[in-house]
C-alpha positions in Angstrom: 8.5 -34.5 -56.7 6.4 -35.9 -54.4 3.0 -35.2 -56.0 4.5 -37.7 -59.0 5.1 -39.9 -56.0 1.0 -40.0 -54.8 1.9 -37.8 -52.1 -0.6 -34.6 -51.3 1.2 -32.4 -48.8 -0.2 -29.0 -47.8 2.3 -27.3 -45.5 0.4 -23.8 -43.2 1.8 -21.1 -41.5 -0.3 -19.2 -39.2 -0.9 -18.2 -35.8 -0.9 -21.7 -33.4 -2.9 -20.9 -31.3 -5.3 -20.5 -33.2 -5.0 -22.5 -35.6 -8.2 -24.7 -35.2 -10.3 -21.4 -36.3 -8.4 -20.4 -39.1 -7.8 -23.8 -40.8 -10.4 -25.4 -42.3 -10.7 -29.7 -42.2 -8.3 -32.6 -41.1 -5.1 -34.0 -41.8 -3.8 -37.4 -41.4 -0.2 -35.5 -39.6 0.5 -32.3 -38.3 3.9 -31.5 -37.2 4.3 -28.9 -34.3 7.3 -27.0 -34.3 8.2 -23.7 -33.6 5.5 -22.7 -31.4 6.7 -25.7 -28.7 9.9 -23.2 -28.7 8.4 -19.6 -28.9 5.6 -19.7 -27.3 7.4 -18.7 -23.7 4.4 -19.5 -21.5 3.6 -23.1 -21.0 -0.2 -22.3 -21.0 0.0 -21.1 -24.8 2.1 -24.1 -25.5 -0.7 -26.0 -24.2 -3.2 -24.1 -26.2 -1.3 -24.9 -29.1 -1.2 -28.3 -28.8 -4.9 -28.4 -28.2 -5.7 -26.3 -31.7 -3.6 -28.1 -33.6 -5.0 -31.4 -31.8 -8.6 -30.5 -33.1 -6.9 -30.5 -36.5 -6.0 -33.9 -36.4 -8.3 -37.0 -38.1 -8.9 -39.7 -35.9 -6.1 -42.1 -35.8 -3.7 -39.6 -37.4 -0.1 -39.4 -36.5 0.6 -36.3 -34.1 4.3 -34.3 -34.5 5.5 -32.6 -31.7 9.1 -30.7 -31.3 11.0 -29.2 -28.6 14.6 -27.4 -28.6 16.3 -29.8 -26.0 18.5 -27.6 -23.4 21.5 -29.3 -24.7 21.1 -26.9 -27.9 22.3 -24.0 -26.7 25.4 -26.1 -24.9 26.0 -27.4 -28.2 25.6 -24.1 -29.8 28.7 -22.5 -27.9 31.1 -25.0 -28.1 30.7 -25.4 -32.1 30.0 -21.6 -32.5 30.9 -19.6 -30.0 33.0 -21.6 -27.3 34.5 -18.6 -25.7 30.8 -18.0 -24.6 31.9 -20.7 -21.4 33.2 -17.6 -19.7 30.5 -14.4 -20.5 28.4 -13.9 -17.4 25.7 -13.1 -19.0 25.0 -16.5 -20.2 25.0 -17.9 -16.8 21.8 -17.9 -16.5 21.1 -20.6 -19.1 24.5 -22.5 -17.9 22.5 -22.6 -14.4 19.8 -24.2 -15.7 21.2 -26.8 -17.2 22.5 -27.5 -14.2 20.1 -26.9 -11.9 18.3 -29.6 -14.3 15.6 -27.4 -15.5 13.9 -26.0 -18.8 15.2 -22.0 -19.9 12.6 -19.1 -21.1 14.5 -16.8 -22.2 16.8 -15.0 -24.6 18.9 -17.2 -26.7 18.5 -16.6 -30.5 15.4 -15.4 -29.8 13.3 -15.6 -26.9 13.1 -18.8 -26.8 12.0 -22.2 -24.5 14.2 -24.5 -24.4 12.8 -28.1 -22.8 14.9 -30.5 -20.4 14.2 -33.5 -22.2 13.1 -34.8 -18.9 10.0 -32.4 -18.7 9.0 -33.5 -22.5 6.8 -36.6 -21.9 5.1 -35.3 -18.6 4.1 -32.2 -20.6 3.1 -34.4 -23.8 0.7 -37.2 -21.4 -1.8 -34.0 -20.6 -3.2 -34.4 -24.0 -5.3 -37.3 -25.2 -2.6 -39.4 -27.7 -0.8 -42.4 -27.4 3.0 -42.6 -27.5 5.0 -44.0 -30.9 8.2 -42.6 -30.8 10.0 -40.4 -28.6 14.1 -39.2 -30.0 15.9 -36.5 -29.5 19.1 -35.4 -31.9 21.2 -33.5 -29.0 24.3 -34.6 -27.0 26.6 -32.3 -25.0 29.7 -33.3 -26.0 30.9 -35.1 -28.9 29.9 -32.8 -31.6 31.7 -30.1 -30.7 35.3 -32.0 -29.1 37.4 -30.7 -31.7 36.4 -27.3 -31.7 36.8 -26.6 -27.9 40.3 -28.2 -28.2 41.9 -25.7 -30.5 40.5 -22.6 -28.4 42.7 -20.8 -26.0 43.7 -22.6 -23.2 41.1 -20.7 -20.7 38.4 -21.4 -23.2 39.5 -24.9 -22.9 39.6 -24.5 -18.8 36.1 -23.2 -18.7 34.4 -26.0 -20.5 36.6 -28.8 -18.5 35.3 -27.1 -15.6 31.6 -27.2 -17.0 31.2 -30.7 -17.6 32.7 -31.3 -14.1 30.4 -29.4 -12.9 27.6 -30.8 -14.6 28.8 -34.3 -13.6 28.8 -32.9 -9.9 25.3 -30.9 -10.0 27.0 -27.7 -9.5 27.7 -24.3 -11.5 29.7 -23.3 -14.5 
């Protein structure tokens, strides 16, 4: 459909980090995904970033993506809302609220970015800011599904957003 529309997308999968020696030319985009979320240690992140940079025409558009910590918050309540009380998740419950990004296990081992980390990591490499959005919030998505769980379900998320209102623990 969009080839009858003038459009010529390629779409590659491959290895990020090295990206820049296995893929031959430039594109006018590149969208970073999964490797901004996979990649656990922020030095391969950068290295990513820089091979897909070198990639990149001059004055093409640069897409990068993170999984926002809220995800996994957003996760539990819609999916899995009697999570709130496992103790093995507390881990990623305490960073949220200690206002941090998680490396860890979540779906997979994962990264997951506090979206106040995102711009200070993205200024390190030489582009210039369009847009910056991000598609989580903690709440609202997920209201009616904590309502109809068991009253301590219920409890244990009340007491969550307090706490994250009040900088302390789940």
């Amino acid at each position: 459909m969009l080839a009858s529309k003038g459009f010529n997308i390629t779409a590659l999968v491959g290895n990020a980090l090295t990206a820049d020696e296995s893929v031959e030319g430039q594109f006018d985009h590149i969208l970073l995904m999964g490797p901004l979320y996979h990649l656990l240690e922020e030095s391969e992140r950068i290295q990513a970033v820089y091979s897909a940079l070198k990639l990149l025409k001059p004055q093409g558009i640069f897409f990068a993506s993170f999984i926002n910590m809220f995800a996994g918050m957003i996760y539990a309540m819609k999916i899995a809302p009697e999570i709130i009380n496992d103790q093995n998740e507390s881990e990623f419950y305490n960073t949220v609220l200690n206002d941090a990004s998680f490396t860890g296990q979540a779906f997979t081992q994962a990264f997951f970015i506090n979206q106040k980390e995102v711009l200070p990591f993205m200024e390190q490499f030489p582009l210039d800011k369009l847009h910056y959005f991000g598609q989580e919030s903690i709440l609202s998505p997920c209201e009616n599904n904590i309502m109809i769980q068991p009253q301590e379900v219920i409890d244990g998320w009340l007491a969550c957003q307090k706490n994250l209102l009040n900088e302390k623990t789940c």
